[in-house]
C-alpha positions as CSV (number, residue, x, y, z in Angstrom):
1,X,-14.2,-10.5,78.7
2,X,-12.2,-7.1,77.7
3,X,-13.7,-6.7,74.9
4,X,-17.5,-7.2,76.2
5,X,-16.1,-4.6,78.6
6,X,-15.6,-2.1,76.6
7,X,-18.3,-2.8,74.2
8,X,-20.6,-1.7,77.2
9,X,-19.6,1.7,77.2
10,X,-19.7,2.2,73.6
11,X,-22.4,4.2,72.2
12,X,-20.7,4.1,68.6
13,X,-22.3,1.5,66.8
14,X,-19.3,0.6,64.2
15,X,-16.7,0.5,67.5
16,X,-19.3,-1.2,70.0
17,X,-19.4,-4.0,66.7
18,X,-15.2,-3.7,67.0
19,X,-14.8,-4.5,70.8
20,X,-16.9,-7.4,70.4
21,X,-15.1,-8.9,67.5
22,X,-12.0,-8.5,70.3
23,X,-14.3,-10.8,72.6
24,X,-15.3,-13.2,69.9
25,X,-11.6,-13.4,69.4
26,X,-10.9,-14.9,73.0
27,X,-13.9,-17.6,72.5
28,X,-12.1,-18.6,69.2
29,X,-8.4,-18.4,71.1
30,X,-10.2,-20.4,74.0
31,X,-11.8,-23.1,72.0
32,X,-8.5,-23.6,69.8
33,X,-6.4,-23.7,73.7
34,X,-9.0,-26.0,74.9
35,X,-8.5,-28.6,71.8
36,X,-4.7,-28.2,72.2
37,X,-4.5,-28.6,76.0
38,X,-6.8,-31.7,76.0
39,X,-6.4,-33.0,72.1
40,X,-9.9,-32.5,71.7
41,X,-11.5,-32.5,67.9
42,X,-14.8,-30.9,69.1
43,X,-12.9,-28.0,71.1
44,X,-11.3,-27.1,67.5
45,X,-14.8,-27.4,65.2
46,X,-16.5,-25.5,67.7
47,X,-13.8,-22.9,67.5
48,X,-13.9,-22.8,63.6
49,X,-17.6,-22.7,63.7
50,X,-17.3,-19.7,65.5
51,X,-15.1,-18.2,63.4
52,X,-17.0,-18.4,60.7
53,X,-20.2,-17.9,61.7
54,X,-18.8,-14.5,63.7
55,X,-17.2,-13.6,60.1
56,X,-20.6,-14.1,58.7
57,X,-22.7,-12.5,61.1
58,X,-20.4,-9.6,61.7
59,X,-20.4,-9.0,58.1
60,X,-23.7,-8.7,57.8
61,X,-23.9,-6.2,60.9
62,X,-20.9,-4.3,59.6
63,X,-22.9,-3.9,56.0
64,X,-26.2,-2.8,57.9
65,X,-24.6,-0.2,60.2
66,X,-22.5,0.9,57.1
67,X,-25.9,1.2,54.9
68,X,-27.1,3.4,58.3
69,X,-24.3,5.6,58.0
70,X,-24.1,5.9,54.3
71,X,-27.8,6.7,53.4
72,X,-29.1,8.5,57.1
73,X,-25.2,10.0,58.3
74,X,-26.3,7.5,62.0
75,X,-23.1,6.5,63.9
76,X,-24.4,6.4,67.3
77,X,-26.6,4.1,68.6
78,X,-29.3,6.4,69.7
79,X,-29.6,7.9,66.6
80,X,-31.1,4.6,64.6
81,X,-34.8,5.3,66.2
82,X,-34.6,8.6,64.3
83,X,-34.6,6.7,61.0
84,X,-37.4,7.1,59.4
85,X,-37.6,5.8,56.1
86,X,-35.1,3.1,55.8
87,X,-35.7,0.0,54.0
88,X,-37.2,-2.6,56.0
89,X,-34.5,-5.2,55.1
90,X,-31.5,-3.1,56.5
91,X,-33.3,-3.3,60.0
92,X,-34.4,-7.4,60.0
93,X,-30.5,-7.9,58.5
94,X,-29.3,-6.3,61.3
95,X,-31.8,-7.3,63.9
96,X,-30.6,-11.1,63.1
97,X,-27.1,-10.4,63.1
98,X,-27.6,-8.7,66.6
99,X,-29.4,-11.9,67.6
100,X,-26.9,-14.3,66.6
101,X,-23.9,-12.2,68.2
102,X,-26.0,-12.2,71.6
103,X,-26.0,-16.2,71.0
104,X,-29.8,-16.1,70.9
105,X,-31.3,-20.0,70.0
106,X,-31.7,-20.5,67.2
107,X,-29.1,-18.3,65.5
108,X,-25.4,-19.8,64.9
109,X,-24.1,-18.2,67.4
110,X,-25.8,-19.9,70.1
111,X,-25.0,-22.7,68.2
112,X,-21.0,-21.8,68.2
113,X,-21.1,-21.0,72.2
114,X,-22.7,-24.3,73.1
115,X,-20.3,-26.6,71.4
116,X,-17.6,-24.7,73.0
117,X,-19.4,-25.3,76.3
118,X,-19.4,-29.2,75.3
119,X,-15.9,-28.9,74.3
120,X,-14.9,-28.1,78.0
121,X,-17.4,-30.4,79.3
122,X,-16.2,-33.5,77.4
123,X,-12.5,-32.5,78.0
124,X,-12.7,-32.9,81.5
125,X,-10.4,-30.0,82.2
126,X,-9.1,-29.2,86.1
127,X,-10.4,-25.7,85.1
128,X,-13.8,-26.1,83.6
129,X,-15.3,-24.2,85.7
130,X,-13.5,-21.1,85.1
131,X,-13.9,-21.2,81.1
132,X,-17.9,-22.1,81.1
133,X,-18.1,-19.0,84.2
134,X,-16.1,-17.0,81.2
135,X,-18.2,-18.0,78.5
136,X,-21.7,-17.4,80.2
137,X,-20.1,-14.2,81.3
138,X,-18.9,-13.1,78.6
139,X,-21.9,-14.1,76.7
140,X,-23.9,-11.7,79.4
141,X,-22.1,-8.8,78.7
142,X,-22.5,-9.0,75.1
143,X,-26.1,-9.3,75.7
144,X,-26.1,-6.1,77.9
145,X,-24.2,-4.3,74.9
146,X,-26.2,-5.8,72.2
147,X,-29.8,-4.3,73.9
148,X,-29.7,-1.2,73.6
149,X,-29.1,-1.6,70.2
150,X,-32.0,-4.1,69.9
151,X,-34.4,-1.2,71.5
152,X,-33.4,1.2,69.1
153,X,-34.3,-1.1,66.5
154,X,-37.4,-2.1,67.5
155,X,-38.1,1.6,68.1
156,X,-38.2,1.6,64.7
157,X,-41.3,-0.7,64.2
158,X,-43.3,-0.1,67.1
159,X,-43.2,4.1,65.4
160,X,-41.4,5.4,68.7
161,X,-39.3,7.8,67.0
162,X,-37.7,10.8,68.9
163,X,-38.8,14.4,67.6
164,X,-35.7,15.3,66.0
165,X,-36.3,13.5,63.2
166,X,-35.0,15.5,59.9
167,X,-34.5,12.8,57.4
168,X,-37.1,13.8,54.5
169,X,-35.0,13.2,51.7
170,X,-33.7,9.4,52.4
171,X,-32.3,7.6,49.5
172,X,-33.2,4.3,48.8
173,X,-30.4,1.7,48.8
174,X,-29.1,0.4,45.8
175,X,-30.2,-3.2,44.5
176,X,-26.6,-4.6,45.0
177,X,-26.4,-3.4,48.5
178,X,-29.6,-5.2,49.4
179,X,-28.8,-8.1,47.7
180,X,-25.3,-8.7,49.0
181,X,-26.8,-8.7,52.7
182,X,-29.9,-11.1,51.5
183,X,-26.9,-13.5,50.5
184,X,-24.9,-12.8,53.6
185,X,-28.3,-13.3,55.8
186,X,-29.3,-16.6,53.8
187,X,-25.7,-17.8,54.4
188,X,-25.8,-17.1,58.2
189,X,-29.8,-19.2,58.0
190,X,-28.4,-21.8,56.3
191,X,-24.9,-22.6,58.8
192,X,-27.3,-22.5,61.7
């Protein structure tokens, strides 16, 4: 929950994506306690499946807001509406990595959060109510972090762009750097 903490008051994009790597570090710490605690198999898959699915995901986030910063100098999260001429694909890879960090159905992180709510339902733990009020806490106040970022994109699409917009001479990105977040998006489609 420290982490989603202080991923609320970041308006850094690349260190609002740090602090919630710290809180998808206590769901993975949590599950992992949970399957030790209780011996339960499930509590340990769901903790691995969100491992991987948060290495994945925050990959392909990490590569889009690095692909921001490299081609249109953005580091804040205000800043991405100003974009004006990005490719298209940089903004849907990082729209569904935003979507399956918030643990938005159907994405795999939705998918990693509910097992790990099963987990502590099916272990039958004295404190189960204090790791599911955690979880769908925790899970809030990523969501809370995570908007802003998701109106900014959007911003993008719907042509709300602020005035200050000086990008005329955008580069396109490079082949490779498109395809390597394709492969890391397809990846991420096909766990979930």
């Amino acid at each position: 929950i420290v982490g989603n903490l202080m991923g609320i008051i970041q308006k850094n994009l690349k260190r609002m994506l740090g602090y919630s790597t710290i809180a998808q570090m206590g769901y993975i710490v949590l599950c992992f306690s949970i399957g030790l605690r209780n011996d339960s198999a499930l509590a340990f898959q769901s903790g691995f499946f969100i491992l991987t699915t948060h290495a994945l995901t925050k990959g392909l986030a990490f590569l889009s807001a690095g692909t921001f910063y490299y081609y249109d100098g953005v580091e804040w999260i205000k800043d991405i509406r100003n974009i004006a001429d990005h490719p298209f694909f940089t903004f849907i890879a990082m729209s569904a990595a935003i979507f399956s960090l918030s643990a938005i159905p159907p994405f795999p992180g939705f998918t990693g959060k509910w097992t790990a709510l099963t987990s502590v339902f099916a272990a039958s733990d004295p404190i189960v109510a204090w790791i599911t009020l955690a979880i769908l806490v925790g899970s809030l106040l990523a969501f809370g972090y995570y908007l802003p970022l998701l109106v900014n994109l959007s911003n993008r699409f719907i042509g709300t762009r602020s005035k200050t917009d000086s990008n005329t001479s955008l580069k396109e990105s490079p082949w490779i750097n498109i395809s390597m977040a394709l492969f890391l998006l397809a990846i991420l489609m096909l766990i979930g």
